[in-house]
N, C-alpha and C positions, 0 to 999 in steps of 0.2 A: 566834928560834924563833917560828915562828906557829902559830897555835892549830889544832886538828884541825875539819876541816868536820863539821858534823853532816849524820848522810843518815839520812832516812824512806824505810821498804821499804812501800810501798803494795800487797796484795794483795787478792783475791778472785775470784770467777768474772765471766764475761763478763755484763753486764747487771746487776753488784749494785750498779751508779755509784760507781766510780772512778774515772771521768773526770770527774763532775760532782764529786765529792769533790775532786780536782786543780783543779778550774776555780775553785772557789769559795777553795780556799785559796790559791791563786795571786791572785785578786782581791780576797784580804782579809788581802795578805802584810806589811802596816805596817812597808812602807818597806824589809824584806828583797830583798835579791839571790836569784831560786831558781832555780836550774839544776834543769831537769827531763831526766828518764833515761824518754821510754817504749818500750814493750813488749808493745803490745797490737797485735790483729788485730782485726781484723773493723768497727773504729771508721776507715771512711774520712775524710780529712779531718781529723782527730783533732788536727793543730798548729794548723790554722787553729783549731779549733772552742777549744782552750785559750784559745792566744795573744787571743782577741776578749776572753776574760773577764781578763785584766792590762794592766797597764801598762807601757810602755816601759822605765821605771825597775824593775820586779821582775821581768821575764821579757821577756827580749829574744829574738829572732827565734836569734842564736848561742847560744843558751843552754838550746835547745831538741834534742836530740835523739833520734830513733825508731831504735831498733835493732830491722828487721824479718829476722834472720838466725836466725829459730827461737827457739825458748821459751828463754830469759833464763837459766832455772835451767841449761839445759843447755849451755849457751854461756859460762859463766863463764869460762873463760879466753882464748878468741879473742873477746869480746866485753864483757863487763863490766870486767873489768880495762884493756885497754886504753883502752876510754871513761873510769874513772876516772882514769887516770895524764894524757891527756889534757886534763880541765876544772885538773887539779892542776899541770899548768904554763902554767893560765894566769895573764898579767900579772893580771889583773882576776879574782881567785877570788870564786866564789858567797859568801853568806854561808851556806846551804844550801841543800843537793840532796833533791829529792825523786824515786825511784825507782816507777815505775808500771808492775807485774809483768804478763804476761799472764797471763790465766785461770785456763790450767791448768799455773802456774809452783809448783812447789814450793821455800817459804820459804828451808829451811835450807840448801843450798849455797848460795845467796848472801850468808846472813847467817854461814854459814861464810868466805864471799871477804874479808870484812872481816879476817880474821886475814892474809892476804896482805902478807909485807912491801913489796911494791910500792907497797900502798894504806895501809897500819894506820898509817904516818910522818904520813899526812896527812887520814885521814878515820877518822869512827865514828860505828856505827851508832845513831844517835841514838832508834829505835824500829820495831819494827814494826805496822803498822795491816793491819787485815785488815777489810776491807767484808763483810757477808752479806746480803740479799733477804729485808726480812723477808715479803713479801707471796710469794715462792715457795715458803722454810720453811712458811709457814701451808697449802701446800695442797700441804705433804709431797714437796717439789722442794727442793734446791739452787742452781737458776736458772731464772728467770724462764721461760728457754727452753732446755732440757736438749738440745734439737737442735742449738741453736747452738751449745753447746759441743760437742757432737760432731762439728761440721761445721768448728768450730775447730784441733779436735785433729787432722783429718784434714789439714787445709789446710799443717800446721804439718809440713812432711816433715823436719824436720830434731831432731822432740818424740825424744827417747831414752827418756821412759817413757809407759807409758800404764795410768795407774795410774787404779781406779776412780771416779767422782765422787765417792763417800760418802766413800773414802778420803783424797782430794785435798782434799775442802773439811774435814775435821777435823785435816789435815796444816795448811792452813794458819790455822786455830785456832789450835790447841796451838806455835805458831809467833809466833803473836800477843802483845804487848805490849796492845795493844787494838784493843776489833770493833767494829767501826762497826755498830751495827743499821740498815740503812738504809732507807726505804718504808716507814717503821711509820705513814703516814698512811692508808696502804691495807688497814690490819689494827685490828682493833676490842683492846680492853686487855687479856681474858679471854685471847684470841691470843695476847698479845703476851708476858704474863709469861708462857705455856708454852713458847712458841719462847725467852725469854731463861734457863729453869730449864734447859731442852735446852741451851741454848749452853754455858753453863756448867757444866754436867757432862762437857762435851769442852777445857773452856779450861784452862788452866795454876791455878792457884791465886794469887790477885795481878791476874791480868791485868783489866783495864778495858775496861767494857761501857760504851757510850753509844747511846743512841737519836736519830736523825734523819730530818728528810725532804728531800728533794733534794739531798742530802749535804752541808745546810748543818748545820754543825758549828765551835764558838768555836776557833781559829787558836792557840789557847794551848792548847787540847788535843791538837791533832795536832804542833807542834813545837816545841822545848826541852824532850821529853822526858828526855833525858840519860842514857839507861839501859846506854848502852855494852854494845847488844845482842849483841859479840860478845864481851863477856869472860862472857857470862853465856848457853852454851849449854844448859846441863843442861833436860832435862825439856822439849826441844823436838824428840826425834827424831819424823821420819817413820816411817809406817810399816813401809816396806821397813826400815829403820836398828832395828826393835825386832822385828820378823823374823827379823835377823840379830845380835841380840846386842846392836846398840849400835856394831857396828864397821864401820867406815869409813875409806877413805883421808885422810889428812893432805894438802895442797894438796902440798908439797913430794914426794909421792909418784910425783906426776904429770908430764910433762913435754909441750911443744908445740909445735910450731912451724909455721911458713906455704912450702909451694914453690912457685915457678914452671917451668910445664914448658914446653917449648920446642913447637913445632908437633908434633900427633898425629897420625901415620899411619893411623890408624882407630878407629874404639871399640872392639871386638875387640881391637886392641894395646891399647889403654890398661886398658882394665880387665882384660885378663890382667896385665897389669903391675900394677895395684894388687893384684890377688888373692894372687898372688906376693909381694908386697913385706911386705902385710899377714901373711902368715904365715910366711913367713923372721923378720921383726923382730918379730913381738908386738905388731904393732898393735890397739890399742884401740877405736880410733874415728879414722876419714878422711871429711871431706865438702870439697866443693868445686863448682868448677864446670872444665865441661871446653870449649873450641873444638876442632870438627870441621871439616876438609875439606867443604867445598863446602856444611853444614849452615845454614839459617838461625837457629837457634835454638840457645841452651846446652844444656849437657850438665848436669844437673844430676844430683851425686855423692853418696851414704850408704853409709857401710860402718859397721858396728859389728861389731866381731870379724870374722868369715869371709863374715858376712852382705852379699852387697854388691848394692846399686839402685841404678841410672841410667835417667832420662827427661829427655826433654824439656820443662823446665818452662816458657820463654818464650823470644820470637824475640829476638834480640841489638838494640838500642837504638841509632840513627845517635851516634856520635860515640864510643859505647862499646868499650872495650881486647877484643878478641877472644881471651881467653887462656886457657890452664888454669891455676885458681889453686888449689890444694887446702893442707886444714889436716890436723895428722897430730897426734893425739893417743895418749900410751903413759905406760907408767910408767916414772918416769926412772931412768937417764938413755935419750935414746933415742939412736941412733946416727944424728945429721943427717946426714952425708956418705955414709953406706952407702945408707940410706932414700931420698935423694935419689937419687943415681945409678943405686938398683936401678926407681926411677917413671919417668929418664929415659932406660932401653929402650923405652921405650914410643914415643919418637918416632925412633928408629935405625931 
């Protein structure tokens, strides 16, 4: 039997240095293997800009992957799961993962994912870190640049919530193990114990506050925390989750899968086909991408419930599979073979 990897859920808004928080502890990982998981937009360059600050030995070039397929939190099963089943078969396992959420990812379904028997045989959540801006707190912002994250959250067509800043950034607080206060070099002391009385009147009771600048922070306090963040839910629901009582689907509730459809006779067929299909079976959520006749550029797919949007997001890439790939998310079980065969009318 080999021992469970430990994984750090790295959260906060865009611009509060999570990446410089990642860089430095990747360059000051002694002697650690870390397989990094990111998730961020808006940071172009962002593997190179890590990778410069490690070493060959604790973060290698394969050991590095960007899942740019939508916010994190909402992709948990066509996307985080797979990635961890993934680093867990390989010959050469990390000795730890570190997970770099984007923005505006909300904490607890992911650190609910860890209950997943897929993952829970082989990994646990070793803690959650949540970064804040002390120098935008101080002048009554959330981040540095409140634009950016709205031009984040825009960008991000595949975001399933869009839950208020105030709300998202005390969600992922209360979600927190501990907060990185970070840019407290740009805030005078008088500042800085208001904004830390403020934090902690939003933080769990327990949770650990530490102050930094350039998100350099001692490596002993961000890993081997050990805190087996997913046996120890309570008292870290979201908002929408204390809205509604507390209640929530169990992973097992859910069910998903991946289809390929054969060539589309037009978009008009295909998305009456998805409309149709989505409301015969109870689909939950469909996104994908779709190839068009004679179209330079994908079809890019979102349904949520009845709700359904298509554009074209970008022109198709030389060397790239021209195909409709679509993910179909419901509550299980769903009926793959019915659901399949009713999306592929669409190319009859």
């Amino acid at each position: 039997m080999t021992s469970k990897i430990p994984v750090t859920v790295i959260t906060g808004f865009l611009g509060a240095g999570k990446t410089t928080l990642v860089r430095h502890l990747l360059g000051h990982a002694r002697g650690k293997r870390i397989a990094l998981i990111i998730n961020e937009f808006g940071e172009l360059g962002v593997d190179k800009q890590v990778l410069a600050g490690c070493g060959d030995e604790t973060c290698r070039a394969e050991d590095m992957i960007e899942l740019a397929n939508g916010c994190l939190c909402c992709t948990v099963a066509e996307d985080f799961i797979p990635t961890m089943q993934q680093l867990l078969s390989r010959p050469e396992r990390p000795d730890h993962i570190v997970i770099e959420t984007s923005g505006l990812a909300l904490p607890q379904p992911l650190i609910r994912a860890f209950n997943w028997p897929e993952i829970r045989s082989g990994v646990t959540n070793d803690g959650v870190v949540a970064v804040a801006d002390a120098a935008a707190l101080s002048e009554g912002r959330f981040a540095a640049s409140e634009a950016a994250v709205d031009a984040q959250r825009k960008s991000d067509a595949m975001l399933d919530h869009e839950t208020p800043l105030g709300e998202l950034f005390e969600d992922q607080l209360i979600a927190a193990d501990l907060v990185i206060l970070n840019k407290t070099d740009l805030v005078d002391e008088a500042a800085l114990a208001a904004i830390e009385a403020e934090l902690r009147a939003k933080m769990r009771p327990g949770t650990g506050l530490v102050r930094a600048r350039n998100g350099h922070v001692d490596v002993t306090a961000l890993l081997g925390l050990g805190l087996a963040t997913e046996d120890n839910l309570a008292g870290r629901e979201s908002h929408h989750e204390l809205e509604h009582g507390g209640e929530g689907h169990e992973h097992d509730d859910f069910d998903s899968f991946a289809v390929r459809l054969p060539a589309t006779a037009s978009r008009d067929s295909l998305l009456s086909s998805i409309e149709a299909t989505i409301r015969a079976h109870d689909v939950l959520r469909l996104k994908g991408f779709a190839a068009l006749p004679g179209a330079a550029a994908r079809l890019a797919i979102q349904a949520v419930g009845p709700r359904l949007n298509a554009w074209f997001d970008r022109p198709w890439r030389d060397g790239e599979a021209r195909e409709t790939a679509l993910v179909v998310i419901g509550e299980s079980p769903l009926d793959r073979a019915a659901i399949t065969a009713s999306l592929q009318k669409a190319g009859a």
